[in-house]
PDB file with one MODEL, atoms N, CA, C and O in Angstrom:
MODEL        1
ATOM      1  N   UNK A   1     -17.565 -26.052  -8.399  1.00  0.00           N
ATOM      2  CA  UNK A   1     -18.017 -27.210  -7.692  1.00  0.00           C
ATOM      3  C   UNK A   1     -19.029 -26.729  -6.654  1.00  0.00           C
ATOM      4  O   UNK A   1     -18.844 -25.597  -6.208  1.00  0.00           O
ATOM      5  N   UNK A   2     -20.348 -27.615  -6.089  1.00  0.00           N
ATOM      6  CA  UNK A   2     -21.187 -27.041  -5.563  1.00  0.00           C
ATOM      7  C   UNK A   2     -21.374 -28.264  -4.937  1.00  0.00           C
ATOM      8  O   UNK A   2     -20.827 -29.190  -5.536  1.00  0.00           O
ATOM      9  N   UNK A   3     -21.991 -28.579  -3.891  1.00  0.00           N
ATOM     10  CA  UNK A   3     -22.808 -29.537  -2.918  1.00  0.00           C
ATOM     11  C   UNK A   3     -24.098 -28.930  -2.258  1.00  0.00           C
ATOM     12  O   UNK A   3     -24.187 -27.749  -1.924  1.00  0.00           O
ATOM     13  N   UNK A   4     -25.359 -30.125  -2.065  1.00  0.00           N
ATOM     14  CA  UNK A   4     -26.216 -29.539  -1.273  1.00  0.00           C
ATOM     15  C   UNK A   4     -25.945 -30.145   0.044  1.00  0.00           C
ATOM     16  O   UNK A   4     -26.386 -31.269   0.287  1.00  0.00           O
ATOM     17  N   UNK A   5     -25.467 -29.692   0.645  1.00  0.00           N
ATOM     18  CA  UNK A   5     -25.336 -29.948   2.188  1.00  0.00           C
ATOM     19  C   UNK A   5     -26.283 -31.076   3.220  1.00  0.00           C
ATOM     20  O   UNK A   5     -26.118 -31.886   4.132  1.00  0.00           O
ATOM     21  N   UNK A   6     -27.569 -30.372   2.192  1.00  0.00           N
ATOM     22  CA  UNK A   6     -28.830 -30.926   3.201  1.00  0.00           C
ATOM     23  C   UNK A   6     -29.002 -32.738   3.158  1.00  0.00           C
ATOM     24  O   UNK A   6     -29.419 -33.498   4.031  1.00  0.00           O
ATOM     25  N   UNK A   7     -28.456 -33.042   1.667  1.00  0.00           N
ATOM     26  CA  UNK A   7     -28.291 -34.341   1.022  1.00  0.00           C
ATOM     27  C   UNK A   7     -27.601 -35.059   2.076  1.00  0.00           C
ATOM     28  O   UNK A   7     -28.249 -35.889   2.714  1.00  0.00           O
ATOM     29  N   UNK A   8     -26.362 -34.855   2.354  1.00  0.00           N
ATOM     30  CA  UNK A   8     -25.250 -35.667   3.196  1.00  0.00           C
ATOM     31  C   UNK A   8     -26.044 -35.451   4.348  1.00  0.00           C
ATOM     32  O   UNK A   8     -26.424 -36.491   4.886  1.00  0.00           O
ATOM     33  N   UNK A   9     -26.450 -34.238   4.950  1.00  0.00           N
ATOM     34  CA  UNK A   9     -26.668 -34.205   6.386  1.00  0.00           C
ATOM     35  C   UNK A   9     -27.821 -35.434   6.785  1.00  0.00           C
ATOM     36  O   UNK A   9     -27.705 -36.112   7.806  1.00  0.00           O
ATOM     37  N   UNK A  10     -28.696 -35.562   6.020  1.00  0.00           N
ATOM     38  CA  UNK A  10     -29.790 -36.793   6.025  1.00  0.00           C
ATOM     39  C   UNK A  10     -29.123 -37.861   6.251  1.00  0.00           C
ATOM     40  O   UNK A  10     -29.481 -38.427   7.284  1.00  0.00           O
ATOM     41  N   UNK A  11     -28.234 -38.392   5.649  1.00  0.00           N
ATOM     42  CA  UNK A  11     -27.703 -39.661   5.958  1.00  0.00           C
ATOM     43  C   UNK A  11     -26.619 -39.496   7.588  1.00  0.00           C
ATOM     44  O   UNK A  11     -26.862 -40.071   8.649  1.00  0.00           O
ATOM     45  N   UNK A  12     -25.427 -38.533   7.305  1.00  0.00           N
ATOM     46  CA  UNK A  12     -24.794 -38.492   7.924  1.00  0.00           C
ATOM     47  C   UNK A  12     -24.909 -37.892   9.522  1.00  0.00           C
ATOM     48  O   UNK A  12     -24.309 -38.235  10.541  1.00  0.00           O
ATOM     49  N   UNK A  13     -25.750 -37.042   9.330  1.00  0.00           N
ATOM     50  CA  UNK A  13     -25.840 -36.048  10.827  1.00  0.00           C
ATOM     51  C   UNK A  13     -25.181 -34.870   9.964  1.00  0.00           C
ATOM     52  O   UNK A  13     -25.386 -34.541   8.796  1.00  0.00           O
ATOM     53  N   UNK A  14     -24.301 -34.337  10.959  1.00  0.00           N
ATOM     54  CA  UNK A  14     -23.957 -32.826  10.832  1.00  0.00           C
ATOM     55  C   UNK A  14     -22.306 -33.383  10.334  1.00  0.00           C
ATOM     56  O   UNK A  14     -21.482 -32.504  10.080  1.00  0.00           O
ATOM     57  N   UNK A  15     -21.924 -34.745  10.224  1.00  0.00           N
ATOM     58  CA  UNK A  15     -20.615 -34.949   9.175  1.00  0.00           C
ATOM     59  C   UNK A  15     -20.932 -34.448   8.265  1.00  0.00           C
ATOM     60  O   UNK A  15     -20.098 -33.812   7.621  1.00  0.00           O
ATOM     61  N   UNK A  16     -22.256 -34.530   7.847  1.00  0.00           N
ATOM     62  CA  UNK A  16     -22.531 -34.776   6.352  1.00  0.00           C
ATOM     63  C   UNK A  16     -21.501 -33.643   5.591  1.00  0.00           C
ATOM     64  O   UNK A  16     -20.638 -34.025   4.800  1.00  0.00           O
ATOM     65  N   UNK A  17     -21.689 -32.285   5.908  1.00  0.00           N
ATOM     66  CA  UNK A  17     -21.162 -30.870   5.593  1.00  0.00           C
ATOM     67  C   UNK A  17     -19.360 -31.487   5.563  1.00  0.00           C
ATOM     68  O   UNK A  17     -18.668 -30.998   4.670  1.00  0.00           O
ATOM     69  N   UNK A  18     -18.904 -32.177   6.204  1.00  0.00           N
ATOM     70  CA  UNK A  18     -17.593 -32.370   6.298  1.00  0.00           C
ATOM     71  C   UNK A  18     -17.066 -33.208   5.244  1.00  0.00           C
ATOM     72  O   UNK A  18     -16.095 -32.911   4.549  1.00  0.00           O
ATOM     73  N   UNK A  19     -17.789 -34.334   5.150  1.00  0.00           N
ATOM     74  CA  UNK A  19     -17.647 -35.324   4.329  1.00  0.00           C
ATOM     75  C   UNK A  19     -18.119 -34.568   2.908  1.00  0.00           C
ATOM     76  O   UNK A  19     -17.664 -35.155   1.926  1.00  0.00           O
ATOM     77  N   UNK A  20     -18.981 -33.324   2.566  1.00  0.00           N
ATOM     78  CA  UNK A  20     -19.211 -33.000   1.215  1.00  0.00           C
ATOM     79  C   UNK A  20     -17.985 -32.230   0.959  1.00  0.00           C
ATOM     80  O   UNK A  20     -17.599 -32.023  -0.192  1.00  0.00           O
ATOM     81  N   UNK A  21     -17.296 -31.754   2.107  1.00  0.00           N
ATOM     82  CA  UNK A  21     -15.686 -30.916   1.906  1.00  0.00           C
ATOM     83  C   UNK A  21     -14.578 -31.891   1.187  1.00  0.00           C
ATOM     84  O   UNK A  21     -13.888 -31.846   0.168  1.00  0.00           O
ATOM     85  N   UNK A  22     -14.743 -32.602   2.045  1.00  0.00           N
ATOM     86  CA  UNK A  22     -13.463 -33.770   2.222  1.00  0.00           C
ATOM     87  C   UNK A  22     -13.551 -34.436   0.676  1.00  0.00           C
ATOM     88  O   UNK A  22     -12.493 -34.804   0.166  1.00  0.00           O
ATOM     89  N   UNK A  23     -14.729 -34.580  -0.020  1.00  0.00           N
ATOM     90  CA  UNK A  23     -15.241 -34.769  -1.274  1.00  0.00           C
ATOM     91  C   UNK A  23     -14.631 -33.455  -2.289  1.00  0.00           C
ATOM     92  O   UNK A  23     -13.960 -33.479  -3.320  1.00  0.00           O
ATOM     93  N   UNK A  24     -14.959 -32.807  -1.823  1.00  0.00           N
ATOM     94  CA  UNK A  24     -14.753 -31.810  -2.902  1.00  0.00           C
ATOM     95  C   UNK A  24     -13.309 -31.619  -3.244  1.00  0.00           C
ATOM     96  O   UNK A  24     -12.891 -31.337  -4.367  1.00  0.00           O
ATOM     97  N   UNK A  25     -12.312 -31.869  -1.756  1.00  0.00           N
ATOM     98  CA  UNK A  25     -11.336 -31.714  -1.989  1.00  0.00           C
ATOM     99  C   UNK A  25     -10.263 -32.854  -3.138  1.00  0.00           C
ATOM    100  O   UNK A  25      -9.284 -32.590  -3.837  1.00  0.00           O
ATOM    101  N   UNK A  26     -11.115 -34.313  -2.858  1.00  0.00           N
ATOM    102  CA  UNK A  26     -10.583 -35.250  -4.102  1.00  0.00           C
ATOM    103  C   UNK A  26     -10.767 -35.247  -5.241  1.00  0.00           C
ATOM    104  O   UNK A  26     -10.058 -35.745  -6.116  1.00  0.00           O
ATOM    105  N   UNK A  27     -12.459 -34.268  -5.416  1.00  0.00           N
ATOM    106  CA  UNK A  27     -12.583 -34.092  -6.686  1.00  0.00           C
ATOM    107  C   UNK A  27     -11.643 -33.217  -7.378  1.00  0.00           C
ATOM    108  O   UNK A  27     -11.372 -33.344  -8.572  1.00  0.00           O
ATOM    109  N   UNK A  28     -11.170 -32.363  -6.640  1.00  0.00           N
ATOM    110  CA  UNK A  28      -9.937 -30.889  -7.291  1.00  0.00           C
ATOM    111  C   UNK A  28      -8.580 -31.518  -7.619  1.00  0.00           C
ATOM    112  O   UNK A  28      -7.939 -31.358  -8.658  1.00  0.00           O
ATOM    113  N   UNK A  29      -8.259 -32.245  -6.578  1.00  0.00           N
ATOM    114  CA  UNK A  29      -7.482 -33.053  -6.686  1.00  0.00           C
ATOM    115  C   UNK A  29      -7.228 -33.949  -8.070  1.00  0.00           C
ATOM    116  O   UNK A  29      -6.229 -33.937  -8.789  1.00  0.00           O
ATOM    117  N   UNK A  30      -8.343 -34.662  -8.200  1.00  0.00           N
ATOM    118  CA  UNK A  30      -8.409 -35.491  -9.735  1.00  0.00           C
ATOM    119  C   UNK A  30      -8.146 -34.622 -10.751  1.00  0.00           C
ATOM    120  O   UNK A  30      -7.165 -34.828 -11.466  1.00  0.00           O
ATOM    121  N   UNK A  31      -8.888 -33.644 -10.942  1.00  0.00           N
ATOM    122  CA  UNK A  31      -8.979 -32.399 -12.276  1.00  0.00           C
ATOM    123  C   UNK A  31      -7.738 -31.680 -12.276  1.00  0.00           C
ATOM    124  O   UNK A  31      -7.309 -31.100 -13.274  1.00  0.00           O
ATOM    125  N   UNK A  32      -6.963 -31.722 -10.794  1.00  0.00           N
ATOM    126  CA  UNK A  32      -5.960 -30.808 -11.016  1.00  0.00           C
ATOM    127  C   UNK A  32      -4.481 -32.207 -12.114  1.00  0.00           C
ATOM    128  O   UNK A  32      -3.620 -32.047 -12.979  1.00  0.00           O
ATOM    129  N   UNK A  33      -4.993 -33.306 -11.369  1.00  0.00           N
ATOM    130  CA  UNK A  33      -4.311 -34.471 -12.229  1.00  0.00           C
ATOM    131  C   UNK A  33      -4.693 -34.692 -13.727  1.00  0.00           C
ATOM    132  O   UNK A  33      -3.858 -34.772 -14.628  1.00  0.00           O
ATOM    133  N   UNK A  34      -5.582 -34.752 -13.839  1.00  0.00           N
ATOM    134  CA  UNK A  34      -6.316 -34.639 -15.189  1.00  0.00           C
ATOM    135  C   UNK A  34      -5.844 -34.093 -16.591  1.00  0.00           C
ATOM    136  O   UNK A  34      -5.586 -34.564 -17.699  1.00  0.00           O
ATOM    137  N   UNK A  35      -5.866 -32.551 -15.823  1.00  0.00           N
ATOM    138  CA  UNK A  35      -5.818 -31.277 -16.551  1.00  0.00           C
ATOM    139  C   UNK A  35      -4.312 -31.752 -16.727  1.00  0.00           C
ATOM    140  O   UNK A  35      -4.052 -32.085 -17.884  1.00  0.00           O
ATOM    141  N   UNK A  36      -3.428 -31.836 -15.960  1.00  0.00           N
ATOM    142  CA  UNK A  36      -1.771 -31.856 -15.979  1.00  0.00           C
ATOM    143  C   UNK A  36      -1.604 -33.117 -17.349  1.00  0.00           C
ATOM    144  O   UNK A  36      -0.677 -33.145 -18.158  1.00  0.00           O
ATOM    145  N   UNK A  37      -2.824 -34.110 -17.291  1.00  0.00           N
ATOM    146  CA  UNK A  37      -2.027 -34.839 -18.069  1.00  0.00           C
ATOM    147  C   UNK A  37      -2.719 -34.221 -19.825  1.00  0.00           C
ATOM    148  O   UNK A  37      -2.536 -34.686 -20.950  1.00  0.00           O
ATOM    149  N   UNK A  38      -3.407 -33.199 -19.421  1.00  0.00           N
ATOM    150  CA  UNK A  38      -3.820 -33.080 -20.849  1.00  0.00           C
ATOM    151  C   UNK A  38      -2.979 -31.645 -21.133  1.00  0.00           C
ATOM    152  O   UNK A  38      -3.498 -30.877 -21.943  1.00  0.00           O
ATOM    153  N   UNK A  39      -1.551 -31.198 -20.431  1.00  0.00           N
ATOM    154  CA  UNK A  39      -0.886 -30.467 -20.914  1.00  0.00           C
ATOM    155  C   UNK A  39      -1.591 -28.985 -20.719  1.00  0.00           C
ATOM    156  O   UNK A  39      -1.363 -28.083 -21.525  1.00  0.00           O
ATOM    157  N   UNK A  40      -2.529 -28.794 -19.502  1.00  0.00           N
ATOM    158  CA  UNK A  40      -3.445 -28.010 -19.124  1.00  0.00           C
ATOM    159  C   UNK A  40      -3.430 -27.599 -17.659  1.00  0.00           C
ATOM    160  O   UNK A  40      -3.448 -28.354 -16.687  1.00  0.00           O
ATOM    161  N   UNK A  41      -3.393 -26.222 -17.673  1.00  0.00           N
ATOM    162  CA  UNK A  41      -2.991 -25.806 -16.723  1.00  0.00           C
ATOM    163  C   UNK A  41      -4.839 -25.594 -15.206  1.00  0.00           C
ATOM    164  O   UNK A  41      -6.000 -25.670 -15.607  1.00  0.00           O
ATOM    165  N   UNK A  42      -4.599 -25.444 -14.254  1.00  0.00           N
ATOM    166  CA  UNK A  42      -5.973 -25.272 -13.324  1.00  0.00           C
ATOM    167  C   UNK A  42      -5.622 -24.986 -11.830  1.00  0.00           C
ATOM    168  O   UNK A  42      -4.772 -25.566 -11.154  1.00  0.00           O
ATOM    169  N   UNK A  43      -6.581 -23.815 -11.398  1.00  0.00           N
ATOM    170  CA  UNK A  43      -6.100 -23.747  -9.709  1.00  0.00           C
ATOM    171  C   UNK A  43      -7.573 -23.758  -8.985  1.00  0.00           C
ATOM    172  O   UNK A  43      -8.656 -23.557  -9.535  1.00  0.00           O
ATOM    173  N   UNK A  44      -7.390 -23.967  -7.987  1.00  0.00           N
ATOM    174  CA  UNK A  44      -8.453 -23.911  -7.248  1.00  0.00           C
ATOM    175  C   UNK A  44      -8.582 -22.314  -6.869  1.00  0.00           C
ATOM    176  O   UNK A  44      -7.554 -21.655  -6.711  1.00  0.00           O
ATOM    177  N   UNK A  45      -9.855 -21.728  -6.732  1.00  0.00           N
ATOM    178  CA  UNK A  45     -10.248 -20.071  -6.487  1.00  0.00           C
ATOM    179  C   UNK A  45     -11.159 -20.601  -4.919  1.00  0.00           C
ATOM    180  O   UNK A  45     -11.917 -21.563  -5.041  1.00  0.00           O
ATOM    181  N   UNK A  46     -11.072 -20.162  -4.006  1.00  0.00           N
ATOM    182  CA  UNK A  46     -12.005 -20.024  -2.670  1.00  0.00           C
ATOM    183  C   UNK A  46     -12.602 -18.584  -2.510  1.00  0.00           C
ATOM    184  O   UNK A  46     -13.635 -18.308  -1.899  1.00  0.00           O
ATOM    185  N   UNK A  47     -11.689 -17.626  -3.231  1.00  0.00           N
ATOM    186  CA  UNK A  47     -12.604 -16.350  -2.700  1.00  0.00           C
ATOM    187  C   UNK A  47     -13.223 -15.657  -3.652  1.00  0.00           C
ATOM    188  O   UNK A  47     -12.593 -14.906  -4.397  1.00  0.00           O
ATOM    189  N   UNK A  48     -14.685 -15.850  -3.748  1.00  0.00           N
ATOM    190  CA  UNK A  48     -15.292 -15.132  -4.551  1.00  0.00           C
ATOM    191  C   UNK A  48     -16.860 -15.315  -4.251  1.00  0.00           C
ATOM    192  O   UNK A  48     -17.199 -16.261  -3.541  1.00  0.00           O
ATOM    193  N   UNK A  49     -17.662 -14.587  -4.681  1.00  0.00           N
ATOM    194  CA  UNK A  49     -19.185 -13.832  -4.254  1.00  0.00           C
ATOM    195  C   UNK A  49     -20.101 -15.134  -4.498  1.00  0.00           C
ATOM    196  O   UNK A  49     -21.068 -15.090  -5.259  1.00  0.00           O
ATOM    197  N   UNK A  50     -19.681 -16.442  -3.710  1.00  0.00           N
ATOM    198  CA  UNK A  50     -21.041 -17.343  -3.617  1.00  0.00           C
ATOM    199  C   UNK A  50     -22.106 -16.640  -4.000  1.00  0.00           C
ATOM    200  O   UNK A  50     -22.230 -16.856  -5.205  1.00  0.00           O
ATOM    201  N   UNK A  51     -23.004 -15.865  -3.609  1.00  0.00           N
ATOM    202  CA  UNK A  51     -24.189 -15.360  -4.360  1.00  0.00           C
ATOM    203  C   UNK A  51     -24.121 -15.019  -5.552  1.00  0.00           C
ATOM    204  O   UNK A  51     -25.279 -14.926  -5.959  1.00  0.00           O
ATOM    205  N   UNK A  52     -23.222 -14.717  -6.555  1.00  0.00           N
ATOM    206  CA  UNK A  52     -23.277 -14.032  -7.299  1.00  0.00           C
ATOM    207  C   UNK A  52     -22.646 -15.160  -8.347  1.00  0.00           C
ATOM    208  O   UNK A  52     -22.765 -15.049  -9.567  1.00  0.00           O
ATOM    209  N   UNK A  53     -22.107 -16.024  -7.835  1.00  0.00           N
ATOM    210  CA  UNK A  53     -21.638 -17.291  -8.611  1.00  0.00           C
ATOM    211  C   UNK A  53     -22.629 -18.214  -8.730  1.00  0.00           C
ATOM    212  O   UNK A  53     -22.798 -18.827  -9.785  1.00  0.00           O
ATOM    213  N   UNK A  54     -23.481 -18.427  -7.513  1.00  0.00           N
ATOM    214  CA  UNK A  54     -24.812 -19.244  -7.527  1.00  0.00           C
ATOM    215  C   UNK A  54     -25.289 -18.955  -8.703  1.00  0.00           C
ATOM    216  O   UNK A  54     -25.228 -19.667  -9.705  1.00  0.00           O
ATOM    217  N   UNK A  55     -26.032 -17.335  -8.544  1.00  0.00           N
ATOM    218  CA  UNK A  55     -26.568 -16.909  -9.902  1.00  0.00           C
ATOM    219  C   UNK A  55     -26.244 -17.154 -11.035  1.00  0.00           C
ATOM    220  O   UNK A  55     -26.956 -17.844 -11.764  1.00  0.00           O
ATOM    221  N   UNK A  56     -24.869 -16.533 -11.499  1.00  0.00           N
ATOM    222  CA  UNK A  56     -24.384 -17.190 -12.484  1.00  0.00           C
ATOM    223  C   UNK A  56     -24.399 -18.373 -13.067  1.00  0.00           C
ATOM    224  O   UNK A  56     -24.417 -18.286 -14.295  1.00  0.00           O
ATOM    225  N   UNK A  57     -24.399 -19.510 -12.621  1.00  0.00           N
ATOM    226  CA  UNK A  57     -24.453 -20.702 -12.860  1.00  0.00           C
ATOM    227  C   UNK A  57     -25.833 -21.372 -12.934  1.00  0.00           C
ATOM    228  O   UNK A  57     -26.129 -22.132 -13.856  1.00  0.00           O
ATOM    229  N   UNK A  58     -26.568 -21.100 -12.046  1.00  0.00           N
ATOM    230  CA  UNK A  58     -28.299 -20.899 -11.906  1.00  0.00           C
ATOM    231  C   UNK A  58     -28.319 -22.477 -10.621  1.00  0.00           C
ATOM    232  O   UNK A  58     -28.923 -23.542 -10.749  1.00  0.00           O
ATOM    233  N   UNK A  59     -27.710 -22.159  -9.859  1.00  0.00           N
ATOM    234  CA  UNK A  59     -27.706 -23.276  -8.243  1.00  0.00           C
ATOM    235  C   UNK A  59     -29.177 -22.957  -7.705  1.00  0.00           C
ATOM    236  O   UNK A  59     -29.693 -21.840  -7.688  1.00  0.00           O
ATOM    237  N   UNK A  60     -29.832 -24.318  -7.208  1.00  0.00           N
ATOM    238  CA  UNK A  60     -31.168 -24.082  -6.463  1.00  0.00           C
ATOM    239  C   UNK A  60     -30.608 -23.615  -5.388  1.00  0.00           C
ATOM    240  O   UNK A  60     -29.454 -23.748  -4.979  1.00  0.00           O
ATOM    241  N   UNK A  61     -32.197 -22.627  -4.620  1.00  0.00           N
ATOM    242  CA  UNK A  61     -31.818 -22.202  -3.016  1.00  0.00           C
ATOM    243  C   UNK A  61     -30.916 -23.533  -2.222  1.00  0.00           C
ATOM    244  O   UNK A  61     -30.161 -22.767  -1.621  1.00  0.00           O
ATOM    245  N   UNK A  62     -30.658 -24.280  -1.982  1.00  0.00           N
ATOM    246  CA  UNK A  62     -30.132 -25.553  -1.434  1.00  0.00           C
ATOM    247  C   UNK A  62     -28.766 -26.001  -1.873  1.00  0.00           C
ATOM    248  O   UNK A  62     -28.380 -27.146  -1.638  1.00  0.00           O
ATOM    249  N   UNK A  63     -27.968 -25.046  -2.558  1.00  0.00           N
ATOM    250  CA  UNK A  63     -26.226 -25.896  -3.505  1.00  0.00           C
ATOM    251  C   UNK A  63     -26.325 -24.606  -2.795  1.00  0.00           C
ATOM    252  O   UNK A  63     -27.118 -23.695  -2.558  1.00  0.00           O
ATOM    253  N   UNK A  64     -24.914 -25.058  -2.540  1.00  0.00           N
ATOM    254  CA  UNK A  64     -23.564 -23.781  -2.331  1.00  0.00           C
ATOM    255  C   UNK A  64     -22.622 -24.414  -3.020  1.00  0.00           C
ATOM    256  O   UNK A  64     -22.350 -25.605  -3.164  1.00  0.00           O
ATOM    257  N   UNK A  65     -21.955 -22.956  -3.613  1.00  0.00           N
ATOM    258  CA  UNK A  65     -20.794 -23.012  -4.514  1.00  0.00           C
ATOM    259  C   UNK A  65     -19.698 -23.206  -3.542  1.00  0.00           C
ATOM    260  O   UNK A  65     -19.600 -22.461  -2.567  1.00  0.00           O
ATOM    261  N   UNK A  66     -18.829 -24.219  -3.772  1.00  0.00           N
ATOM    262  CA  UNK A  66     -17.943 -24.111  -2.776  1.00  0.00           C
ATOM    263  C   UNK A  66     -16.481 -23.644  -3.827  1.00  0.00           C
ATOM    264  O   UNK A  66     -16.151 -22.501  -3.510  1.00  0.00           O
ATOM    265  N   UNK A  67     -16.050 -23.910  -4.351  1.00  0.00           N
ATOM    266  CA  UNK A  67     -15.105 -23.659  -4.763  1.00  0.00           C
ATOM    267  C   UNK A  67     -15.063 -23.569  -6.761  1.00  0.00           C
ATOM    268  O   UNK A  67     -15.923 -24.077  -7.480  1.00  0.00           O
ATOM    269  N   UNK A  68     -13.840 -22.798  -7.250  1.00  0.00           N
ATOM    270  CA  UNK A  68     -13.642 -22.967  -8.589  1.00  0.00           C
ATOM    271  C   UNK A  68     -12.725 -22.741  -9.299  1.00  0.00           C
ATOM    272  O   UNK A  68     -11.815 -21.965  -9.007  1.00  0.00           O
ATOM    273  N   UNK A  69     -12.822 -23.450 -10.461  1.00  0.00           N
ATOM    274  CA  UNK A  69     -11.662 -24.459 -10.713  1.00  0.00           C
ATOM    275  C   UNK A  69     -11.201 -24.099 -12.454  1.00  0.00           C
ATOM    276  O   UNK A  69     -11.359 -25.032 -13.241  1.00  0.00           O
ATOM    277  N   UNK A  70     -10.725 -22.955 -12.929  1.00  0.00           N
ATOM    278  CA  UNK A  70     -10.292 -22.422 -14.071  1.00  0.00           C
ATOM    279  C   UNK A  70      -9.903 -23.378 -14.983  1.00  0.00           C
ATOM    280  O   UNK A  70      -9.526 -24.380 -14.374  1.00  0.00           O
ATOM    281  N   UNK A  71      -9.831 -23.507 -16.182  1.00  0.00           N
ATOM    282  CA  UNK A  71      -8.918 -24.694 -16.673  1.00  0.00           C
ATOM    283  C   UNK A  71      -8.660 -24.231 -17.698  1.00  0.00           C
ATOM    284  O   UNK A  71      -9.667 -23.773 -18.238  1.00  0.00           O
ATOM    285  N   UNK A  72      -7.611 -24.096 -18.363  1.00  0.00           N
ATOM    286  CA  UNK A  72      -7.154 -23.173 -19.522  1.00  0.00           C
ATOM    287  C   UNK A  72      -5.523 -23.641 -19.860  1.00  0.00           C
ATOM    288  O   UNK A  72      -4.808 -24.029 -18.936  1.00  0.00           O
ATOM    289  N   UNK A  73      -5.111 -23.579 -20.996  1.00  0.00           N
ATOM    290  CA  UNK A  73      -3.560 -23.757 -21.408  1.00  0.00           C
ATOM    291  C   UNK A  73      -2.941 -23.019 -20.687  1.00  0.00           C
ATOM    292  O   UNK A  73      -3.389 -22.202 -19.883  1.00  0.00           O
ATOM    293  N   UNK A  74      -1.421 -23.370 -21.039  1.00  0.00           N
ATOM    294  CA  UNK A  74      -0.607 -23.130 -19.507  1.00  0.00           C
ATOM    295  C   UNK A  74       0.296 -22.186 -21.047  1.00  0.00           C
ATOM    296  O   UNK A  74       0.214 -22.657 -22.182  1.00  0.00           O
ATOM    297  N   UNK A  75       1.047 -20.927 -20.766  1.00  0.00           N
ATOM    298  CA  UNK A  75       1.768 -20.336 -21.218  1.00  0.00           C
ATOM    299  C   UNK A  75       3.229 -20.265 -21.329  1.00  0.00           C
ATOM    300  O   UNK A  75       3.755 -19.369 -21.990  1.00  0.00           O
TER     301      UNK A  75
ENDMDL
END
């Protein structure tokens, strides 16, 4: 999951960054519901190499990766 910060901050002020959190957190929320009902397991990951995940994924200078979200059968 990624947000550009700069998006919200235009409308919002300096919520904006809070309100793209507070977002992100319902979106994990849904998928973590989601996934459960499709017999599918998912966790949320916070620590790992934003730069190197940006890349990976190919994020403009302007998204930060904020968080990620595995989704795979449950054993």
């Amino acid at each position: 999951m990624t947000s550009v910060f700069a998006r919200a901050v235009v409308k919002y002020g300096e919520r904006g960054v809070q309100y793209s959190l507070q977002e992100s957190g319902c979106v994990a929320e849904n998928i973590h519901i989601q996934t459960a009902a499709l017999g599918l397991g998912t966790v949320m990951v916070g620590a790992f190499d934003e730069l190197e995940v940006g890349r990976l994924i190919g994020v403009g200078k302007d998204e930060k990766p904020l968080l990620l979200m595995p989704i795979g059968a449950l054993s």
